[in-house]
N, C-alpha and C positions, 0 to 999 in steps of 0.2 A: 504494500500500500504506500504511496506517495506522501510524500510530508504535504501538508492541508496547508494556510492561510493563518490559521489561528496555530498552528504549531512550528509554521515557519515564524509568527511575530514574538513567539515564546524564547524560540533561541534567539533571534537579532537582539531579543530589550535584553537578554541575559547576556551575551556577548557585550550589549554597551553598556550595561549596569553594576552587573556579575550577581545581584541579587534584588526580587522581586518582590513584589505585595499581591495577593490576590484575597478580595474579601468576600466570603459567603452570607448569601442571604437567602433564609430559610422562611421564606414566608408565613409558617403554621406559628414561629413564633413571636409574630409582630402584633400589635391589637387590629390593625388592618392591614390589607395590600396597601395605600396609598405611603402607610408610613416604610412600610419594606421599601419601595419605589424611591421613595427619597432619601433614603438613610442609603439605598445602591449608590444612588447618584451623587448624594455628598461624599460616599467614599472615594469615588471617583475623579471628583472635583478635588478630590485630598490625595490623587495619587497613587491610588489603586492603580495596578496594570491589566486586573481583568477583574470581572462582576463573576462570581459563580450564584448560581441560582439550584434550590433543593434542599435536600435533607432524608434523615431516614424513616419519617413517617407523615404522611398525607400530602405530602408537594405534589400535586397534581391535578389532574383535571382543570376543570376553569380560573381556579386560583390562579395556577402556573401558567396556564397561558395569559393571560391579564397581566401578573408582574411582571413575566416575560418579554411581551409585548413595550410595555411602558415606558419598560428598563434598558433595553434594545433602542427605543427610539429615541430615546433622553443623553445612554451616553457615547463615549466616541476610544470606546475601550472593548477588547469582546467579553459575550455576553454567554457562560459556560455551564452546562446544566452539571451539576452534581445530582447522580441519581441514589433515590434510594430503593426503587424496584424498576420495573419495566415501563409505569405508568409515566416513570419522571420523565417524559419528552414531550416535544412540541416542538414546531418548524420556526419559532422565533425565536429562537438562541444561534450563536451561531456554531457553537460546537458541545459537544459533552464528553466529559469522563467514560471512555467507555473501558469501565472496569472489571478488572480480574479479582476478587477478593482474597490474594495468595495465599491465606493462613485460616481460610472457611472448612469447618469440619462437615459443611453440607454441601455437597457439589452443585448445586443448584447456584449459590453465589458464585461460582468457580468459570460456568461454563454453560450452564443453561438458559439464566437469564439472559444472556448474552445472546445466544441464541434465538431466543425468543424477538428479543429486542433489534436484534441487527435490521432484518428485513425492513421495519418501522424506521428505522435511522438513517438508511437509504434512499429510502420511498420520501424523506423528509427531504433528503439531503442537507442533514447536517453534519456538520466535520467531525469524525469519532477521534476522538484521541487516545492511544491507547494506553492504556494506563494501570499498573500492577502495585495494589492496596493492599497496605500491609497492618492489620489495627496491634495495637502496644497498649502494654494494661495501662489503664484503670477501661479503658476502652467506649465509657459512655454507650448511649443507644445503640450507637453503630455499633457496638462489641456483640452488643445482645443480638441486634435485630438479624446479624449478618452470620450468627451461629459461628463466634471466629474463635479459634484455638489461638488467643491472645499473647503476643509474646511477652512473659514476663521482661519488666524492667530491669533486673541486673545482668540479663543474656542478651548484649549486643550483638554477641555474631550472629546468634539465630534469626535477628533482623538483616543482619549481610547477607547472610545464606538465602535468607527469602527474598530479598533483593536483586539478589545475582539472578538467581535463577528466575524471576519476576523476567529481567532483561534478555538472558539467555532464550526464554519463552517467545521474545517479540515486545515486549512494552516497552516504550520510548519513554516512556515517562513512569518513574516511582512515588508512590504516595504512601508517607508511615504517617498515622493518625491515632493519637491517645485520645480521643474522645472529646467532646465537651461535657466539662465536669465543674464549672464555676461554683462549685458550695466549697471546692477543696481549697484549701488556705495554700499561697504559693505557687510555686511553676506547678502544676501537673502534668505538663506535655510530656514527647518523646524525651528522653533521658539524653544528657548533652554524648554519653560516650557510645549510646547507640548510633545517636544522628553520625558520629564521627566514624562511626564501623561501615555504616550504608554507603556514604560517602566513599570509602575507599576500596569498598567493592563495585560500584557502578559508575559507569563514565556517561548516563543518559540525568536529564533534567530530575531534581529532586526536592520533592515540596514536604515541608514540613507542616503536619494539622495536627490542632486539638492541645489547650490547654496552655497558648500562647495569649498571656492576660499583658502582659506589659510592653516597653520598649524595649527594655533590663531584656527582658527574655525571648526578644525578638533579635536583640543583638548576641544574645549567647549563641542562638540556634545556627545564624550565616557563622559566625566566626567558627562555629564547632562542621560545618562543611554544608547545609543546607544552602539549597538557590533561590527556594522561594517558601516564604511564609503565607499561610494559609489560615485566618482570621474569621470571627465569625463574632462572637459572643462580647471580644472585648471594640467589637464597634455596635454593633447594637446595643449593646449599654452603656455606652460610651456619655451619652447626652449632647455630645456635637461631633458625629461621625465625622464630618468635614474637618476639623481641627485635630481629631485625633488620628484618623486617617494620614492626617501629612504630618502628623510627629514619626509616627510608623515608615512611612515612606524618607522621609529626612533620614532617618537611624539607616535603612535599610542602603540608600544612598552612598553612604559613608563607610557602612562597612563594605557595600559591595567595588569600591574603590579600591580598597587593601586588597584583594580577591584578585585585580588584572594586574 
């Protein structure tokens, strides 16, 4: 499969950057789509390099296409569905996560929904990105909902290994994701000496999710070898996505400097 639009503009900002922002918005947990819409868009206006859209329970049907839509035409970054089943798509995004769940004890996240799914992603024609997920304990919904054999945090190779062969597989793209878990006091993400493992097993793009609350821990993640951070929680409650947004983006900036 040919590098796409949206995965050709991934490597060029990360070539002039060295490191990215991408912010998730999960519409089921906004009080409405409009305020999803504008907390995308101010992220945006803050620097974000890509809007992702979804989640692992309800992003779908008319909700998602409405934010979709909105949020597509508002800004001038692409616009990425994160799925959390089959249902998560719709022709006004312009690409999605098309994910492997590497560490799923149900094959169904592995290789069927994919399946299922592809036909649909075509017929859309939107740009699949291919993409090998990897969840890290504490693992949040997505641990539960994705039936994942979660890699404990003090086994970083077991995240290289899943990593490697994630790439070995075909995925251009690595995704390790500890969840979102905002009651835990502290970093919760991926563990800084795992991100450092994955990083030196794979030579393809690597995003860090889940549990990235601060700048402090935005800059540990690039400097420990991640390329692009992956946000969600700490811009939605943010109270001015737009301002926190580009403190995120500034951090990201600076470190991704030291990087080339």
């Amino acid at each position: 499969m040919k590098i796409g639009k949206v995965e050709k503009y991934i490597h060029e900002r990360l070539a002039e950057r060295g490191a990215l922002l991408f912010v998730l918005i999960d519409p089921v947990d906004y009080p409405n789509p409009d305020t999803a819409v504008k907390t995308a868009c101010s992220a945006a206006e803050g620097g974000a390099e890509a809007v992702l859209i979804g989640g692992s329970t309800g992003a779908q049907g008319e909700l998602l296409e409405n934010v979709t839509k909105s949020i597509g035409d508002k800004v001038d970054v692409p616009v990425i569905l994160f799925p959390g089943n089959i249902a998560t798509v719709t022709r006004y995004a312009d690409a999605v996560y098309f994910m492997s769940l590497l560490n799923a004890r149900n094959p169904y996240w592995i290789t069927q929904a994919q399946m299922l799914s592809a036909p649909v992603v075509k017929a859309l024609n939107i740009e699949p990105l291919p993409v090998g997920y990897i969840v890290v304990q504490p693992g949040g919904t997505v641990g539960w909902v994705g039936d994942a054999n979660m890699v404990p945090r003090e086994k970083p190779k077991i995240a290289g290994a899943l990593a490697l062969a994630g790439e070995y597989l075909g995925n251009r793209i690595i995704v390790t994701d500890a969840g979102s878990n905002p009651q835990l006091q502290g970093y919760s993400g991926v563990p800084l000496e795992m991100i450092r493992e994955v990083k030196k097993a794979v030579s393809v793009p690597y995003i860090v999710a889940g549990g990235i609350k601060t700048v402090d821990d935005a800059r540990n993640v690039i400097r420990s070898g991640g390329d692009i951070i992956q946000i969600g929680t700490a811009i939605e409650k943010s109270g001015n996505p737009k301002a926190n947004a580009a403190l995120f983006s500034k951090a990201l900036k600076e470190e991704g400097k030291k990087k080339q």
